[in-house]
N, C-alpha and C positions, 0 to 999 in steps of 0.2 A: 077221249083223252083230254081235249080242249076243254069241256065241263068240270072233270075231274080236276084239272090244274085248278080253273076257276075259285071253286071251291074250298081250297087247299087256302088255309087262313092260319097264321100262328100269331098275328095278332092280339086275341080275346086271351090266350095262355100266358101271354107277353105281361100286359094289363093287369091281370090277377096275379100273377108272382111277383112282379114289382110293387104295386101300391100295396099289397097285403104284408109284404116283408119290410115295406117304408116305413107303412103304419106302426108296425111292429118295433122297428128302430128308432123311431122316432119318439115312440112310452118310452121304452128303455132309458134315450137317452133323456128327456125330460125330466124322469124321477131320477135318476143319475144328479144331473144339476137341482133339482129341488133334494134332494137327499144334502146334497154335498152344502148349499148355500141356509139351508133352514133349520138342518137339523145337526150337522157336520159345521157350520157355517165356517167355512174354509173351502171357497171356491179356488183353484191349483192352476197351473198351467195346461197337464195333462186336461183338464173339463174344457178348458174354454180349445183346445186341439181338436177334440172328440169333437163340437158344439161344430168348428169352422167343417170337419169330417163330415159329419151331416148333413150340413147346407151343400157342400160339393155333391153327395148324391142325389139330394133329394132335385139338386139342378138335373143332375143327370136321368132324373127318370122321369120331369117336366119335359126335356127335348124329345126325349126315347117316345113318350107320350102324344105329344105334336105326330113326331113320326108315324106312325102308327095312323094315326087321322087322315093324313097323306095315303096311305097303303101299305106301310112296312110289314112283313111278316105275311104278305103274298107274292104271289111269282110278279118278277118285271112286266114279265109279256102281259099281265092282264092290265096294267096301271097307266093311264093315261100318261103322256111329257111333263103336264103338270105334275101327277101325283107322283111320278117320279123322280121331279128334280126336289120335293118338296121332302119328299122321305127323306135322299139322299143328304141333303143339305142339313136336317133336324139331325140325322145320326150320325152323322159325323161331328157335328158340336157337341150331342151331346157325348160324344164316345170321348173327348177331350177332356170332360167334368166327369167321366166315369173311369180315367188312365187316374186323375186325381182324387179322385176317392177312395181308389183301391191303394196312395203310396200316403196321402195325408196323414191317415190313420196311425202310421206306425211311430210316427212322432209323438202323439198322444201315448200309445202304447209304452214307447221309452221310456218318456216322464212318468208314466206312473210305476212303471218298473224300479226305475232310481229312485222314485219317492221311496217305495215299498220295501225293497230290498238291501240300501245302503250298499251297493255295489264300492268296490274299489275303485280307487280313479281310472288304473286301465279298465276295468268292466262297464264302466258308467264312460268314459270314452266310446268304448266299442257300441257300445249303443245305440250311444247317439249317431255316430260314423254311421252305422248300418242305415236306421233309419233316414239319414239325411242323405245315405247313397240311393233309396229307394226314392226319394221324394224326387231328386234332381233326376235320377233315369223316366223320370217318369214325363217332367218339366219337357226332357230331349224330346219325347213324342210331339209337340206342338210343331218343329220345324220338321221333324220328317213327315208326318201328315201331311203339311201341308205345302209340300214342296216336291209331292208324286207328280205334278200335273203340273205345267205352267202354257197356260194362266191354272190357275188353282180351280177356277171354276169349273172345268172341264170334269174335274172328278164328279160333279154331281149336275152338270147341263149337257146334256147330248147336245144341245146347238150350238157349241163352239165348235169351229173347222181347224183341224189341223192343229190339236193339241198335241205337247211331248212332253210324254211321260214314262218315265223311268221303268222296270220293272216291279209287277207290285211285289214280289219275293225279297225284296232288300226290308224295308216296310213291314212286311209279315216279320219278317226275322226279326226284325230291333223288338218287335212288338212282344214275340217267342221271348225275347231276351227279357224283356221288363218285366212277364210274369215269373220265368226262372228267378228274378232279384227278388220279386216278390215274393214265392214260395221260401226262398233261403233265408231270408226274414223272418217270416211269421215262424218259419220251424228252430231259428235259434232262437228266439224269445222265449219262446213256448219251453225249450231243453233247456236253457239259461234258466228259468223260475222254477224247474219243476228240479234241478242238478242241485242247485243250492237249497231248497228246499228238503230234498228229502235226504243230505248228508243229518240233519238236527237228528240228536238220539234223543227219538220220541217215539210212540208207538205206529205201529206201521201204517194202521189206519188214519193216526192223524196224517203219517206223511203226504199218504194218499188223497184225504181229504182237502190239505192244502196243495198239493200241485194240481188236484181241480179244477181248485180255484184261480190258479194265477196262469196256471200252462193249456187251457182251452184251445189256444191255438194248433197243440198235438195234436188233442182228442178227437175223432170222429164223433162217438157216442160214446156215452158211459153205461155201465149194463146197469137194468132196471131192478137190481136185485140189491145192488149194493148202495143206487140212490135212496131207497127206501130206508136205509138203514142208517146211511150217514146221517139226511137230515129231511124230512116229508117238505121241509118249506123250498128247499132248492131243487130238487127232484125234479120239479115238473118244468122247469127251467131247464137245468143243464142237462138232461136227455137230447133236448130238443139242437141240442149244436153243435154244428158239424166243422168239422176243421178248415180253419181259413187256409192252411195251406194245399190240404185235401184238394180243396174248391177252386186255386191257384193254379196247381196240375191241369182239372182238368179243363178249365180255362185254356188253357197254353195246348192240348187236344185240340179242343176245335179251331183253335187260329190259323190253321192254315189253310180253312175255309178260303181266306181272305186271298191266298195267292191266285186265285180264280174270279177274274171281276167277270162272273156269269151267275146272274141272279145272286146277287147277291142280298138283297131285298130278304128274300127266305132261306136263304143258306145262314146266311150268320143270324140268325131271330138267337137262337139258342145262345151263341154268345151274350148276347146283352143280357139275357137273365144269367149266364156266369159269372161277368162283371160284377153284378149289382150285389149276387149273393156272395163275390169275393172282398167288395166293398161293408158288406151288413156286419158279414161275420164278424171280422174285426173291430167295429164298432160296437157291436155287443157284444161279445167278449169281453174286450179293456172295460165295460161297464160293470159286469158281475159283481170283480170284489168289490167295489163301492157301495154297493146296495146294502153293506152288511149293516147299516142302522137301521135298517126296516124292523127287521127281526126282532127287534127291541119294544115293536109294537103291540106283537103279540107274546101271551103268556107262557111264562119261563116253562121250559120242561126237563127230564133228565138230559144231563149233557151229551151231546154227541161228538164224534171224532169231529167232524167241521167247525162246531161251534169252539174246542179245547183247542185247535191251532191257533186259533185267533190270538191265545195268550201270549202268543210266542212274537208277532206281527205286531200287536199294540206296545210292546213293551220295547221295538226298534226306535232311538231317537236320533233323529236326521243329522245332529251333528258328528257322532259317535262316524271316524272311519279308517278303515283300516287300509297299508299300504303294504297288503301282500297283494299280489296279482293272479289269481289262483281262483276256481270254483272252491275250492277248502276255504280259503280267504273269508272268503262271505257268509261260507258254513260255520266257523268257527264265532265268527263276530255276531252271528243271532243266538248262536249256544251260551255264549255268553255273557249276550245280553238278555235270554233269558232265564238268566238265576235270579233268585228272590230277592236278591241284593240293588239288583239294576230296575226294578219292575215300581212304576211310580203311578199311584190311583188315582187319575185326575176325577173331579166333578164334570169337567166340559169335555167332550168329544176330542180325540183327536186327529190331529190331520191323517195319519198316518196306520191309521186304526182300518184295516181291511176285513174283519168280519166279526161278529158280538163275542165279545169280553165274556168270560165265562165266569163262574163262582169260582174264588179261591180254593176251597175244596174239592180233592178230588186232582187236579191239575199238579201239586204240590206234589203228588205222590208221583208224579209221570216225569217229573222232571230230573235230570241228572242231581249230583251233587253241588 
């Protein structure tokens, strides 16, 4: 049995799911900013949110990492005092730059929402409110972490005598609470873009094709029948992503590992890769529609449902708003702004341009009167 514990390593699975998923987030978000600054050149607020997003993770899988080095992701009974207090101490910092990973983002998220969308003032309020309830629940984890235990050290030194520390279940809970705020976020964004989106009387496949693009946060996976068809260049992208609120839930499943300070070393290992993948998501996500000047690099083919919503998205201009307060509100105000009346051919990219402009032709016919 003793051997067998020995053995027992979730370390090495730790290490390959975090830096390959960093790596991963980390292209994303770089061609995202060289997109937006070189060829977009209208870097936004939403870029430089995603940018500060990333560095919070990428903190949090430098500690998670250290950790690990220490012994994380083996049973306690085998790790020496040192490599115990060393784990303890690496993951719990870094679990603080990984509570803020996972609530940064959605502020990014907002801003590009409101850029893209032209939300009403209450919708583009509610927005921002959400996101800014998620950031601040998230802020509250610094003093309940670190207020289980006084002296505080005691949470990650067995050699202090005669620590007092509270129940860890109070702790657990706020923690259950932060990803519930999380989950109820990333899932109204996700119905917010995808509600107003597909009211426009357009063909169903565009509709489809643009709440893809902006409501990821829903989607699990999209079926591989119908990526093929909307558009071969995104396909192998948006397959591959899984709902940040999905990912939320089952987060918020294993946290009450944590009600149980017995081994926790290897009980929560699987946590921190939940974390990180609740943290990624979101940031690659909000990056997708941005990416749509790539596309522009390669050669023009017949139009697809992806590429013909764009028309309707380029032609929103940010001062244009409307003060109905309503999902219709905002349905109405892209319907009609895009008739051929409202729709202006710039030479230069604009800010506001979420996926390649398609030919005049063809588009004229799908549209309303």
């Amino acid at each position: 049995m003793t051997s067998a514990r020995d053995s027992q390593n979730k370390g090495p699975l730790i290490l390959v799911v975090m830096w390959v998923v960093t790596c991963l987030t980390t292209a994303i978000v770089a061609t995202r900013l060289l997109v937006r600054s070189r060829m977009v050149r209208m870097v936004g607020l939403d870029d430089w949110l995603i940018l500060i997003s990333m560095v919070l993770s990428f903190i949090f899988v430098v500690f998670v990492t250290i950790s690990i080095r220490y012994g994380f992701g083996k049973h306690e009974v085998t790790l020496t005092p040192e490599q115990l207090r060393g784990s303890r101490l690496n993951a719990q910092i870094g679990s603080l730059f990984g509570i803020l990973a996972i609530s940064f983002p959605k502020l990014g998220v907002a801003a590009m929402l409101n850029r893209i969308l032209v939300p009403t003032r209450f919708h583009r309020n509610v927005v921002w409110l959400l996101s800014g309830f998620s950031l601040l629940v998230g802020f509250i984890c610094f003093p309940v972490l670190m207020t289980i235990c006084r002296p505080h050290r005691a949470t990650w030194d067995k050699r202090v005598k005669n620590p007092k520390c509270r129940d860890p279940s109070s702790s657990t809970n706020y923690l259950i609470f932060v990803g519930a705020v999380s989950a109820f976020v990333d899932l109204y964004f996700a119905m917010y873009a995808v509600v107003v989106c597909w009211q426009l009387k357009v063909l169903v496949l565009k509709k489809i094709a643009v709440c893809a693009a902006l409501g990821l946060g829903l989607m699990c996976v999209i079926p591989v029948p119908f990526c093929s068809v909307v558009d071969d260049h995104f396909s192998p992208v948006i397959i591959v992503f899984h709902s940040a609120c999905a990912v939320a839930i089952v987060k918020c499943v294993h946290l009450p590992t944590l009600k149980q300070r017995v081994d926790t070393s290897y009980r929560s290992s699987d946590l921190i890769i939940w974390t990180l993948l609740e943290a990624d998501t979101v940031i690659m996500a909000s990056c997708i529609p941005t990416l749509k000047p790539l596309l522009q690099l390669f050669p023009k083919r017949k139009t697809s449902p992806l590429v013909s919503a764009s028309y309707f998205f380029s032609a929103v201009h940010p001062g244009r708003r409307s003060h109905r307060s309503s999902f219709s509100g905002e349905s109405q105000q892209l319907k009609e702004l895009a008739r051929p009346s409202h729709i202006h051919v710039n030479s230069a990219p604009s800010e506001d341009t979420v996926l390649p402009l398609p030919s005049e032709q063809g588009d004229e016919r799908s549209l309303g009167p």
